[in-house]
N, C-alpha and C positions, 0 to 999 in steps of 0.2 A: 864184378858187376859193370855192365857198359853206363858211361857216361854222357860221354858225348862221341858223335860221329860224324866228321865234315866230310861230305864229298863234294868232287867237281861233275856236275852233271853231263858235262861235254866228252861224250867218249866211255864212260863211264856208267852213266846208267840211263841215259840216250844215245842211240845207235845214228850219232851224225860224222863220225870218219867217214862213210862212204860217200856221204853230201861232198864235205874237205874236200875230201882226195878226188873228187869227179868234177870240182868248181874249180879247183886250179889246175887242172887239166884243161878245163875249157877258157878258163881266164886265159890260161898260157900260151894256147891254138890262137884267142884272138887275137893277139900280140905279135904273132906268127912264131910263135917257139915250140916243141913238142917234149913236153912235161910222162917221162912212161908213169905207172903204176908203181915202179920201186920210188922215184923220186917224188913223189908223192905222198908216198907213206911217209917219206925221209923228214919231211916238214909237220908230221900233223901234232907233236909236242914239242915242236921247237918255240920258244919262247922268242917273243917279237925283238928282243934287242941282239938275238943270234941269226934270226932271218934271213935279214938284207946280206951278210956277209955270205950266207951257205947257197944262197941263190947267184951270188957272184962268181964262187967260187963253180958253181954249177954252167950258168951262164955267160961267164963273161964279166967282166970289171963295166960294162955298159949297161947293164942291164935294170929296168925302172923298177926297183922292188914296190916301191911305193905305189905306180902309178898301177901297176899288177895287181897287187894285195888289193885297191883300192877295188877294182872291179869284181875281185874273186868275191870278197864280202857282201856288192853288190848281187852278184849271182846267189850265192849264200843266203842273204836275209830274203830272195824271191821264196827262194822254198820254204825256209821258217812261216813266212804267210802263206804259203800255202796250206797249212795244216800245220796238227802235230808228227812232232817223233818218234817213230818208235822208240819203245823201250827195249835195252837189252835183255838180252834171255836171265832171269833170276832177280830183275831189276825191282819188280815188281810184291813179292815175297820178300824180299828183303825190307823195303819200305814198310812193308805189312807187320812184321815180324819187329823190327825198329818202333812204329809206333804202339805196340803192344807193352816194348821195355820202356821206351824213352819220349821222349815230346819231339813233332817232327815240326820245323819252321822252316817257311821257303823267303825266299828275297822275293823284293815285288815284279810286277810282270814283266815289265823290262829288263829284269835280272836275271829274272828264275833259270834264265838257261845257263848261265856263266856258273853261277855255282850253289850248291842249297845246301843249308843248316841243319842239321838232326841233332837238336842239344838234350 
């Protein structure tokens, strides 16, 4: 019998990689750097204290991960207000199907997108 089920909403049951992968492409252009679609992808679970290193390695031992990431998030959160996210395909059914066996809990709204509770 299912108990509990954590997931991370990012990616998973909101369809926001293509948001990622198009924000730091365009963070990247303002900066004047050209970020393809594979390198791209290459960051979208990499965990922040891997980052700066794989971006260096990518761009150069010069290159401002900080000042970068800082804007990409900027570009990022425009679209979060713009609306919502889609859901992935199954996302939906699933939750449904979850709250029929189990009790579903979300973090508060400045959370909810980082990750949600299904205990």
């Amino acid at each position: 019998m299912i108990q509990t089920v954590i997931f991370d909403l990012d990616g998973t049951l909101l369809d926001t990689e293509k948001y990622y992968c198009a924000k730091w492409k365009e963070a990247m252009a303002h900066f004047g750097y050209h970020m393809t679609d594979e390198e791209a992808y290459s960051v979208r679970s990499l965990g922040m204290p891997y980052a700066p290193e794989h971006f260096k390695k990518l761009y150069g031992e010069d290159f401002d991960y900080d000042k970068v990431h800082t804007y990409r998030r900027k570009l990022t959160d425009q679209v979060l207000d713009e609306g919502p996210i889609e859901a992935k395909p199954g996302a939906e059914e699933l939750l449904k199907y979850l709250r029929k066996k189990v009790c579903v809990q979300r973090l508060p709204p400045q959370e909810v997108w980082s990750a949600a509770v299904v205990c």
